[in-house]
ZADO-1210 file (C-alpha; in nm, 4 decimals, padded with zeros to 6 digits):
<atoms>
<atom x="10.5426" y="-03.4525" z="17.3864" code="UNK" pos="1"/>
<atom x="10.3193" y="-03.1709" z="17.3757" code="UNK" pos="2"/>
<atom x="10.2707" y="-03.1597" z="16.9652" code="UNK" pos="3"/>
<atom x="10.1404" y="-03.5602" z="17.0305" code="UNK" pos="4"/>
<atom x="09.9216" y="-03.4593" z="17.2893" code="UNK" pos="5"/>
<atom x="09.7216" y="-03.1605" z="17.0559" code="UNK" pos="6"/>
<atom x="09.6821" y="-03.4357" z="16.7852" code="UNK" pos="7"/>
<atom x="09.4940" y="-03.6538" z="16.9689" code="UNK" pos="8"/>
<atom x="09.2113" y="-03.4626" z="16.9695" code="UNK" pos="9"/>
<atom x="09.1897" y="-03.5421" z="16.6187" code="UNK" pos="10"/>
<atom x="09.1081" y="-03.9156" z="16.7013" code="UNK" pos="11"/>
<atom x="08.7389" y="-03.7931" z="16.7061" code="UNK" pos="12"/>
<atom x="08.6898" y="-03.7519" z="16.3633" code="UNK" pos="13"/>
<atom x="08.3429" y="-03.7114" z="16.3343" code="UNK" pos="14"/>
<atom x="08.3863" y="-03.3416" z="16.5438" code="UNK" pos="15"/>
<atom x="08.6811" y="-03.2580" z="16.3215" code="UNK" pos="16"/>
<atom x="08.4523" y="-03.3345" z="16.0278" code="UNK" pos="17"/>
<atom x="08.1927" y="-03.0762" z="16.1297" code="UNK" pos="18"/>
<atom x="08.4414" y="-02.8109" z="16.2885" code="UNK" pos="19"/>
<atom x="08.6292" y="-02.8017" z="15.9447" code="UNK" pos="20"/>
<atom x="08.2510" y="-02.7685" z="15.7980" code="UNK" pos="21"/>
<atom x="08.2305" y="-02.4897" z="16.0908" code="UNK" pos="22"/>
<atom x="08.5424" y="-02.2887" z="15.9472" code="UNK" pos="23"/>
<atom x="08.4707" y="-02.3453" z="15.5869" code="UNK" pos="24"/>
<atom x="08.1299" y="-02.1277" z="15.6089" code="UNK" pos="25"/>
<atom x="08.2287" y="-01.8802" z="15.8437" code="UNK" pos="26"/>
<atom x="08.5800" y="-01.7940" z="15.6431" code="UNK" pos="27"/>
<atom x="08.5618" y="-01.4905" z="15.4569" code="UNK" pos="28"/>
<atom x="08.8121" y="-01.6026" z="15.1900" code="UNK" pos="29"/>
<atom x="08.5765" y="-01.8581" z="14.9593" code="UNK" pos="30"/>
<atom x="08.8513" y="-01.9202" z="14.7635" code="UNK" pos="31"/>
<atom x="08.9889" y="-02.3449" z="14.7820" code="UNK" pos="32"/>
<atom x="09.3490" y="-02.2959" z="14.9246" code="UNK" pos="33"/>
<atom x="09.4639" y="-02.6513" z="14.7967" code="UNK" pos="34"/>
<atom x="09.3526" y="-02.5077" z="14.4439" code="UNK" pos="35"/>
<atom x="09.5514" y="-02.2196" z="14.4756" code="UNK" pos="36"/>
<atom x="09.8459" y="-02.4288" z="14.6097" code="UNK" pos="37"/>
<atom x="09.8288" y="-02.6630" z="14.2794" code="UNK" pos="38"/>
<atom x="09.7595" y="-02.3868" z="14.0197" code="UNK" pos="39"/>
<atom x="09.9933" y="-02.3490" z="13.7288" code="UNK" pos="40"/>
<atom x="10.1961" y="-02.6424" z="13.8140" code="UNK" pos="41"/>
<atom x="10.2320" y="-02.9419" z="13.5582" code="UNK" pos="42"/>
<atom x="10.1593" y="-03.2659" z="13.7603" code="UNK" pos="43"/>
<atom x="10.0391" y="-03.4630" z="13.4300" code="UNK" pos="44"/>
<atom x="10.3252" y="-03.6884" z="13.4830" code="UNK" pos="45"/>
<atom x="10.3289" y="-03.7589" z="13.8444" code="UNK" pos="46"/>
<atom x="10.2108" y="-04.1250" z="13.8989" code="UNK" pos="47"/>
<atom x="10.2789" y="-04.1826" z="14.3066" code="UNK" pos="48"/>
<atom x="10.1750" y="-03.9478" z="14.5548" code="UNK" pos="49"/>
<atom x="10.2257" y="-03.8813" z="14.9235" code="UNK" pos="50"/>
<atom x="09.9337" y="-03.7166" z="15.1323" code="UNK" pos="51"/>
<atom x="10.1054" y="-03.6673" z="15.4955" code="UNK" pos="52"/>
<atom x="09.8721" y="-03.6033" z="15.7702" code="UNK" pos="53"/>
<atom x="09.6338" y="-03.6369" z="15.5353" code="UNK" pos="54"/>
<atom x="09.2659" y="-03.6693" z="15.7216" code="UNK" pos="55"/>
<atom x="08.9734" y="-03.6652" z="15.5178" code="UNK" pos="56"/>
<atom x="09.2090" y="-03.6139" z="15.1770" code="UNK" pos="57"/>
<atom x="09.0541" y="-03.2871" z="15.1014" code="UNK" pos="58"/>
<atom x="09.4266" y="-03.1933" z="14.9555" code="UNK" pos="59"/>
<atom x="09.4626" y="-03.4902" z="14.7340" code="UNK" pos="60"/>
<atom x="09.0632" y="-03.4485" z="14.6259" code="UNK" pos="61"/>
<atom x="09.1712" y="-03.1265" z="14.4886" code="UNK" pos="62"/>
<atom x="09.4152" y="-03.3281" z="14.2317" code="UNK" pos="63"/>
<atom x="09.1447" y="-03.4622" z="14.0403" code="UNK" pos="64"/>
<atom x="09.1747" y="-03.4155" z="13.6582" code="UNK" pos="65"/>
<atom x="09.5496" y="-03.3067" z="13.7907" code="UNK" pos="66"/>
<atom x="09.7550" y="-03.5999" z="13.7501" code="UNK" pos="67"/>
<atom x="09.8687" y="-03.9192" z="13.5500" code="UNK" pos="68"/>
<atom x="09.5482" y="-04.1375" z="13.5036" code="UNK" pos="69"/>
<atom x="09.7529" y="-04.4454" z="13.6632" code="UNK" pos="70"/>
<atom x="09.8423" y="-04.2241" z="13.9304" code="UNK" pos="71"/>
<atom x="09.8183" y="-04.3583" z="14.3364" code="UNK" pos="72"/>
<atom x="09.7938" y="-04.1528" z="14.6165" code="UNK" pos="73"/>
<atom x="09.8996" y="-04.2902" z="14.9358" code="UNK" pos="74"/>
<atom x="09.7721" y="-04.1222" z="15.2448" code="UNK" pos="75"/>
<atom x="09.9658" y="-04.1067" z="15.6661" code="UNK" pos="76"/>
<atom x="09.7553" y="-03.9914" z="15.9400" code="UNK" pos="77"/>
<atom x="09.7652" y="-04.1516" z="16.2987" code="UNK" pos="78"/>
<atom x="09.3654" y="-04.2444" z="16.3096" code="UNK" pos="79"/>
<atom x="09.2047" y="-04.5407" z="16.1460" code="UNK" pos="80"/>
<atom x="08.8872" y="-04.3630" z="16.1605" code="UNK" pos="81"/>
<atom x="08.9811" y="-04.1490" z="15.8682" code="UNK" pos="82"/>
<atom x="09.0718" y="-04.4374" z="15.6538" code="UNK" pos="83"/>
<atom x="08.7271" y="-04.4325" z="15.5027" code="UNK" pos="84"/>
<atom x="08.6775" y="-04.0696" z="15.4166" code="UNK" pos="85"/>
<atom x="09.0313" y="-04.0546" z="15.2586" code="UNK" pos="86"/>
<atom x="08.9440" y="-04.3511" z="15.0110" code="UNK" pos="87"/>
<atom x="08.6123" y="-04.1765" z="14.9521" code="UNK" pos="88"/>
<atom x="08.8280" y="-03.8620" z="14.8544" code="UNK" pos="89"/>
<atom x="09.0304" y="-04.0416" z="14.6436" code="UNK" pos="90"/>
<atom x="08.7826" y="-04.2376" z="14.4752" code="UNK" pos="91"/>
<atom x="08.5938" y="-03.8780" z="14.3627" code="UNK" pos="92"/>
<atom x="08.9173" y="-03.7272" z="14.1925" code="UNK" pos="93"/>
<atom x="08.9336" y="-04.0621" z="14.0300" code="UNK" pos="94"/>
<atom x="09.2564" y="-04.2282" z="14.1525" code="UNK" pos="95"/>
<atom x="09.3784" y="-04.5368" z="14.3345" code="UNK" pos="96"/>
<atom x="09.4459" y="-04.5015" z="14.6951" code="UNK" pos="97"/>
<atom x="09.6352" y="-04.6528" z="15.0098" code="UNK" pos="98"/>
<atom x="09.6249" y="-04.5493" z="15.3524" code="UNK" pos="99"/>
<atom x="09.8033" y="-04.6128" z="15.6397" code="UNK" pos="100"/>
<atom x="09.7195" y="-04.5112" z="16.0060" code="UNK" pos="101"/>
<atom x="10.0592" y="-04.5423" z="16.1686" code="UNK" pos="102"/>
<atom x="10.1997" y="-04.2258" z="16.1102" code="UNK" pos="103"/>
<atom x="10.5123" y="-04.0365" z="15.9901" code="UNK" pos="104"/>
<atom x="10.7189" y="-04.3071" z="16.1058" code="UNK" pos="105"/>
<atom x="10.5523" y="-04.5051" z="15.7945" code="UNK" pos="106"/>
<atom x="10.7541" y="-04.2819" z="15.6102" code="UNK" pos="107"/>
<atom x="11.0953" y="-04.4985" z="15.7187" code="UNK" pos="108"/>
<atom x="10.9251" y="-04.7442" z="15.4962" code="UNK" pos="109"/>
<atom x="10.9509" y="-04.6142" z="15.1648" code="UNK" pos="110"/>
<atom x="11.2730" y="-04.6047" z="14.8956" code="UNK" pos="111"/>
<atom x="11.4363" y="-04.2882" z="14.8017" code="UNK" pos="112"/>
<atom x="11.2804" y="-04.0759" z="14.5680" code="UNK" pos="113"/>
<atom x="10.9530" y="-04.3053" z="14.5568" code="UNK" pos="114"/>
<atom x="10.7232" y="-04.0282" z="14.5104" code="UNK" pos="115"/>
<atom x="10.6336" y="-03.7510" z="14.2790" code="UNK" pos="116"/>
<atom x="10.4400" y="-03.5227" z="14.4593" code="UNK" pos="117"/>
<atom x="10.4096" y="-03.4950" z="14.8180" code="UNK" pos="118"/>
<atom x="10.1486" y="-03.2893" z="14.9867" code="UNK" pos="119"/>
<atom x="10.0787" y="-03.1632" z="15.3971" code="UNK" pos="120"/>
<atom x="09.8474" y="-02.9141" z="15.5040" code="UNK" pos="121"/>
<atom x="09.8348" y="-02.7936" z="15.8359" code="UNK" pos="122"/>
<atom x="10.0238" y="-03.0722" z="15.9472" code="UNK" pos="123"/>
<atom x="10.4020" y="-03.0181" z="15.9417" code="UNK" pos="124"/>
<atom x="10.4227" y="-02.8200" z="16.2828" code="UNK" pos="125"/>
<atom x="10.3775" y="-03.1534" z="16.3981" code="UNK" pos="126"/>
<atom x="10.6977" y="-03.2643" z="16.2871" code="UNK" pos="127"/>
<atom x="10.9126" y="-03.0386" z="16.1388" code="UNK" pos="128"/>
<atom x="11.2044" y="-03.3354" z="16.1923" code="UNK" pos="129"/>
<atom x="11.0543" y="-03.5010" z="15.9354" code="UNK" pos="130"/>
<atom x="11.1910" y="-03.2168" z="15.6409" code="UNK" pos="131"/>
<atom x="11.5053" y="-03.4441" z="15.5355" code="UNK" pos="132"/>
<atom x="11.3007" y="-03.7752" z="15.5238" code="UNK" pos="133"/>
<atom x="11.0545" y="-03.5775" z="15.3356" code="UNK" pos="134"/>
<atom x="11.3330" y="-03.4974" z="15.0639" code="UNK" pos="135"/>
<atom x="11.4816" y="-03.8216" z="15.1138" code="UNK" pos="136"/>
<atom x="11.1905" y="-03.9845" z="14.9338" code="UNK" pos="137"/>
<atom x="11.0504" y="-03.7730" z="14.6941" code="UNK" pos="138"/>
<atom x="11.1459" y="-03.7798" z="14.3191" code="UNK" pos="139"/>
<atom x="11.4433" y="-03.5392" z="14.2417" code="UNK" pos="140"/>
<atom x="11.2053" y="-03.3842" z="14.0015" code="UNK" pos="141"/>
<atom x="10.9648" y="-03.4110" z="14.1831" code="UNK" pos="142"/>
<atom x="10.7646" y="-03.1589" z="14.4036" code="UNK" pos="143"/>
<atom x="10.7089" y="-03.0939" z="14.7522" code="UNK" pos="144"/>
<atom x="10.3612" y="-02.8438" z="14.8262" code="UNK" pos="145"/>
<atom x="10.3279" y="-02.7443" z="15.1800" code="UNK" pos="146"/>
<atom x="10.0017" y="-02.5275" z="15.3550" code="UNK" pos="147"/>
<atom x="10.0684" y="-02.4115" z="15.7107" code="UNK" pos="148"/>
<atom x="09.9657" y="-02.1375" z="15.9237" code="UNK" pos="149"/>
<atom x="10.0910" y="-01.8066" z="15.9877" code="UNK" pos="150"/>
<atom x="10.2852" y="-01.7093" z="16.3052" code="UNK" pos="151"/>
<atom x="09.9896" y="-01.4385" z="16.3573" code="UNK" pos="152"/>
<atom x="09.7639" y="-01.7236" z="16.2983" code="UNK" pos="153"/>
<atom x="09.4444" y="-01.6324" z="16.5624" code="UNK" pos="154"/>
<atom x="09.6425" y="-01.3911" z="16.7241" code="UNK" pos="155"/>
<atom x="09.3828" y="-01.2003" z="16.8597" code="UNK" pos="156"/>
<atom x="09.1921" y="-01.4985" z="16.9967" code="UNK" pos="157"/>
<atom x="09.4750" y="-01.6255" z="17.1666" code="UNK" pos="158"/>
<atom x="09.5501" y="-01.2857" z="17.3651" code="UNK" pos="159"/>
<atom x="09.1704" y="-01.2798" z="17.4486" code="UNK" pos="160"/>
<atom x="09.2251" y="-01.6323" z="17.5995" code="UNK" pos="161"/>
<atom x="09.5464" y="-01.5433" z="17.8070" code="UNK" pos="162"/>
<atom x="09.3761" y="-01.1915" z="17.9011" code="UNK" pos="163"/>
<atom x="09.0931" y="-01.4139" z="18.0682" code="UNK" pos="164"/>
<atom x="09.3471" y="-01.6404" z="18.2506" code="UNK" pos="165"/>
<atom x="09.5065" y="-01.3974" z="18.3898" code="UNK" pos="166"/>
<atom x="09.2278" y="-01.1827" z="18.5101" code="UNK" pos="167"/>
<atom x="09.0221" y="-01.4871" z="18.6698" code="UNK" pos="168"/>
<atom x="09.3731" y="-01.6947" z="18.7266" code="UNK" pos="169"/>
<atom x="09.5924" y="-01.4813" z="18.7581" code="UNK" pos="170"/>
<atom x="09.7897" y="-01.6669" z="18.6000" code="UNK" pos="171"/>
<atom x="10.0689" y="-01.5348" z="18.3405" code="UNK" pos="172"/>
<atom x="10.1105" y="-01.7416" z="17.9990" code="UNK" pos="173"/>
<atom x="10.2930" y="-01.5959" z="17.7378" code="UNK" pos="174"/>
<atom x="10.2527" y="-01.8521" z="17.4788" code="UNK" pos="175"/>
<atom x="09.9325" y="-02.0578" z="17.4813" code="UNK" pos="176"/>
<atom x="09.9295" y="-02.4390" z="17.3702" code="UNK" pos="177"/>
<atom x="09.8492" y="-02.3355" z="16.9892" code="UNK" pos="178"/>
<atom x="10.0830" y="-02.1116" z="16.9575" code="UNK" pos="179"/>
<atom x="10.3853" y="-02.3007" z="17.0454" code="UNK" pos="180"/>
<atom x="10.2502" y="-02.5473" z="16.7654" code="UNK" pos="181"/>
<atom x="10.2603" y="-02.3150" z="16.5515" code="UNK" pos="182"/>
<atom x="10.5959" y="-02.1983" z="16.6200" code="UNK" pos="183"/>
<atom x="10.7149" y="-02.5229" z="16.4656" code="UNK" pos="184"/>
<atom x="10.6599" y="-02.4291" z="16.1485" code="UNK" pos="185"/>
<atom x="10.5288" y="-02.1245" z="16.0412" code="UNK" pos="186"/>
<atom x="10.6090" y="-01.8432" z="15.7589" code="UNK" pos="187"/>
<atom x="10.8300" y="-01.7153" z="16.0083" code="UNK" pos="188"/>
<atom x="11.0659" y="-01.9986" z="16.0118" code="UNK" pos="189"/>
<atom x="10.9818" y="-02.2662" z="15.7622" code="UNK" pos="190"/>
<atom x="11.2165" y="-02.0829" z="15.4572" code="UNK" pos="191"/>
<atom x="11.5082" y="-02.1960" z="15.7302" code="UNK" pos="192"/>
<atom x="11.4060" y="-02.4822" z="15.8009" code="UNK" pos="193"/>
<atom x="11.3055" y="-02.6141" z="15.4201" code="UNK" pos="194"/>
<atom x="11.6410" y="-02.4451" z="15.3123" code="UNK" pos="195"/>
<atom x="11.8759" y="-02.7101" z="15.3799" code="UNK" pos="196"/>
<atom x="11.6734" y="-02.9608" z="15.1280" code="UNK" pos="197"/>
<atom x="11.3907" y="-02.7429" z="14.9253" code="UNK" pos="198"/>
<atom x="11.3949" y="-02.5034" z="14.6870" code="UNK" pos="199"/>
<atom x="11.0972" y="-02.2610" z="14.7440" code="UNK" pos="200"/>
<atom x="10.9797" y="-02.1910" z="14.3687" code="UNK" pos="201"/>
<atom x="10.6473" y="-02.0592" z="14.5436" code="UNK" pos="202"/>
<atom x="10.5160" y="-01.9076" z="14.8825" code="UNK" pos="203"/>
<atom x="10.1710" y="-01.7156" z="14.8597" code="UNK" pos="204"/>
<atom x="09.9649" y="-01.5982" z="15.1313" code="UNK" pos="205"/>
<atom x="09.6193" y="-01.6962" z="15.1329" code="UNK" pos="206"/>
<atom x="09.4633" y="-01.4201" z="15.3616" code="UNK" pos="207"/>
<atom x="09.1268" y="-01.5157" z="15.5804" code="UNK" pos="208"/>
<atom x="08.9624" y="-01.4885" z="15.8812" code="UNK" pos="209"/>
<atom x="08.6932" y="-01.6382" z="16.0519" code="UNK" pos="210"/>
<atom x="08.3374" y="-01.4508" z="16.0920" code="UNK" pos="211"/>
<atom x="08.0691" y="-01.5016" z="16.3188" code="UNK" pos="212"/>
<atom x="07.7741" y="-01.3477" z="16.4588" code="UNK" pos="213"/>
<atom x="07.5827" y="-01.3246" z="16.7811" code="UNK" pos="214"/>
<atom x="07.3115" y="-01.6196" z="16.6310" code="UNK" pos="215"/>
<atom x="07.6208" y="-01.8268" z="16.5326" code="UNK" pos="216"/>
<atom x="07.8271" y="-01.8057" z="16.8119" code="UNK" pos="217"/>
<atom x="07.6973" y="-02.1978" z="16.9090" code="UNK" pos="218"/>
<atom x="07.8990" y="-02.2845" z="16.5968" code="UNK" pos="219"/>
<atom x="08.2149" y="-02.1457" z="16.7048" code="UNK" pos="220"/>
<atom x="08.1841" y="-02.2768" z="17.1073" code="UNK" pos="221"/>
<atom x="08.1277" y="-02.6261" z="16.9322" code="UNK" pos="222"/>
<atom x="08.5227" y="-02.5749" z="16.7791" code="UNK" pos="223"/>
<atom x="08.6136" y="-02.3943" z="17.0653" code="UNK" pos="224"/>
<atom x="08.5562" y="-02.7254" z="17.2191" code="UNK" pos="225"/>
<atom x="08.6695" y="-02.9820" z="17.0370" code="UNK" pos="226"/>
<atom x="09.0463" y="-02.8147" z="17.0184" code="UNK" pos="227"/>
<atom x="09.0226" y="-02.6141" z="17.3983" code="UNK" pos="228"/>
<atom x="09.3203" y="-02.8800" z="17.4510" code="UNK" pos="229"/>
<atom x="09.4806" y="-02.6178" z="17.2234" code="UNK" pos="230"/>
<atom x="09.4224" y="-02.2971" z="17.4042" code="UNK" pos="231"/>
<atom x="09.4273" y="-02.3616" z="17.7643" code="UNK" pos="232"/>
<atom x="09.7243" y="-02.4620" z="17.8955" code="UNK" pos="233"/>
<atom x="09.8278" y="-02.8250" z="18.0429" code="UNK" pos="234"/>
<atom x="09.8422" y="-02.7375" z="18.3816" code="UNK" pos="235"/>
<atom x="09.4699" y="-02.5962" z="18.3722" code="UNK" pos="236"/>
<atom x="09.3056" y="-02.8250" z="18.1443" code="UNK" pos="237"/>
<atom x="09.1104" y="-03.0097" z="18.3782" code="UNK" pos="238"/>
<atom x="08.9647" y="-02.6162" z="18.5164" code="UNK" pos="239"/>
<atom x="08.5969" y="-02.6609" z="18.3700" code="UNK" pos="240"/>
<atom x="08.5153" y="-02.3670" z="18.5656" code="UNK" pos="241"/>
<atom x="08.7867" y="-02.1563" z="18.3865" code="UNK" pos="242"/>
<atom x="08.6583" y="-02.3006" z="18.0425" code="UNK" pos="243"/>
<atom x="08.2925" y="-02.1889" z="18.1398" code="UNK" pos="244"/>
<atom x="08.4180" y="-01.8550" z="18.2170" code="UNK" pos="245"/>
<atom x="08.6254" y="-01.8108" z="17.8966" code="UNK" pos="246"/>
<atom x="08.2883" y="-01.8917" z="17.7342" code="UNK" pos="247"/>
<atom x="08.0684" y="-01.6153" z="17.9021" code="UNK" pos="248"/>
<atom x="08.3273" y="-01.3752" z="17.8744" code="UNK" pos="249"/>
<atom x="08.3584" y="-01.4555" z="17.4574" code="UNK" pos="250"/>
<atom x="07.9671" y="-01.5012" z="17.4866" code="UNK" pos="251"/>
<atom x="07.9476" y="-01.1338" z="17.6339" code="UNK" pos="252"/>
<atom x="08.1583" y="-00.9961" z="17.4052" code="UNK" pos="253"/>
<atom x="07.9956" y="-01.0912" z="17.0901" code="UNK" pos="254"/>
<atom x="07.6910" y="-00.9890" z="17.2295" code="UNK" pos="255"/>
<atom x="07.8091" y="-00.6517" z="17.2717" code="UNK" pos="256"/>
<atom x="07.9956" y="-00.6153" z="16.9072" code="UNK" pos="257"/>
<atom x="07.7772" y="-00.8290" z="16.7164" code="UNK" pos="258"/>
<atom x="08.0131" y="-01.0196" z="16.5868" code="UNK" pos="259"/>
<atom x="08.3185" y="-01.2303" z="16.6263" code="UNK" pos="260"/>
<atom x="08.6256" y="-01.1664" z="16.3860" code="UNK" pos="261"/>
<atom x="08.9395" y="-01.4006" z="16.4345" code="UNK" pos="262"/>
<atom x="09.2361" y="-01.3890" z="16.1995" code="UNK" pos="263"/>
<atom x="09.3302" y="-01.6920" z="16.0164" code="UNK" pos="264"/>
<atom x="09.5337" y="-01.6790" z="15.7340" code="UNK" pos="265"/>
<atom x="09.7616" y="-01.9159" z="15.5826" code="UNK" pos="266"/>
<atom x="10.0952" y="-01.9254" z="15.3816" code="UNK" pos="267"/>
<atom x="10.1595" y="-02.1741" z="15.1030" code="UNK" pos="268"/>
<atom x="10.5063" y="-02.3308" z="15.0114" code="UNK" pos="269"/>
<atom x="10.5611" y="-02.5022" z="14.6857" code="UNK" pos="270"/>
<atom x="10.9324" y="-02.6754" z="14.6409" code="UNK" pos="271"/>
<atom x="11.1546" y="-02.8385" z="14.4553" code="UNK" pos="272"/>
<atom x="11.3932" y="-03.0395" z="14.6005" code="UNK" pos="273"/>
<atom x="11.7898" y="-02.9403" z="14.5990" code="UNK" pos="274"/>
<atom x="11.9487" y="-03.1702" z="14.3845" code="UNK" pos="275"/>
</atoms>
């Protein structure tokens, strides 16, 4: 399956430490998207938590001071390797903490309506099939607080990237790796998909983008890098030649404008689940 494929480049966790240090300085919007997500909403009495896809546990950090003082978060990813920095996050915002590294089929595992608050950020286009078992286990009063991208999400990148293909491939692609992730689950489909099991109380766009200038551009090849997997397609993966080129061409370009803007903004959903 494709989606698998993309998320194994997340097995090297020490890159996707640094890239997400990478797109936290060069974002234009300073503002913590997990706090934004979690504002105004009462989780004082929520006592078992669900972090799904849950990496380093930046979006259960951001619960400190948020939640029951008993309260235990239990975090899914695929990767062992992030067991470490999710305790770590868990431990600073001052709660108990479980992890388990064999992904969403973990969730099979638990009884209905186990948990109060379930969280995923930038993880559900992964597996959108996952909605009713999501519902199927949280609290009836409980909450369910979603980040994901929007369908825009890099838009301009990505036609950059098929423009090069097709001019030193000739090759025609009209949906690039990333972007048929992101068609999963995006703002333009997740209200239909979440409506058969959420109530949306809350969706907010968090508006970004990514800057970078000509003396920074080493940053943004080192994340161009670690996820190429998700802009050049299967079939030319193994081109290193075509990667190289990409990279001029970008390299060129920023040269010439100074700087490098990409869109990336995001959409938050914040449900309740239909009774």
């Amino acid at each position: 399956m494709q989606a698998n494929k993309l998320a194994d480049v997340f097995s090297d966790n020490n890159t996707h430490i640094s890239c997400a240090g990478i797109i936290a300085r060069h974002s234009t919007n300073t503002n913590d998207i997990r706090e934004i997500a979690l504002k105004g909403v009462d989780l004082s009495e929520c006592r078992e938590v669900l972090d799904m896809g849950c990496a380093f546990g930046f979006f259960s950090r951001a619960l400190k001071g948020k939640l029951n003082s008993g309260a235990r978060i239990t975090g899914i990813d695929y990767w062992e390797g992030y067991h470490e920095h999710f305790t770590k996050s868990c431990r600073e915002a001052g709660f108990k903490s479980e992890y388990y590294c064999k992904g969403i089929e973990k969730t099979r595992e638990f009884n209905d309506g186990h948990f109060d608050l379930i969280l995923c950020s930038y993880a559900l286009h992964f597996f959108p099939y996952a909605i009713p078992e999501i519902a199927r286990i949280l609290d009836k009063s409980g909450r369910f607080v979603c980040i994901t991208h929007v369908s825009t999400h890099m838009n301009e990148f990505m036609k950059f990237i098929k423009d090069c293909i097709t001019s030193k491939r000739n090759s025609l692609y009209e949906y690039l790796p990333y972007e048929e992730l992101i068609k999963e689950f995006s703002d333009a489909n997740a209200p239909e998909l979440l409506a058969d099991w959420f109530e949306i109380e809350k969706k907010e766009y968090y508006l970004n983008s990514l800057k970078f200038e000509y003396e920074d551009f080493q940053s943004f090849l080192e994340y161009f890098r670690f996820k190429r997997s998700f802009f050049i397609p299967d079939d030319l993966s193994g081109d290193e030649e075509l990667v190289e080129e990409i990279t001029r061409s970008l390299a060129e370009r920023v040269k010439s404008e100074n700087e490098l803007r990409i869109s990336k903004s995001d959409v938050i959903y914040r449900c309740r689940r239909l009774k």
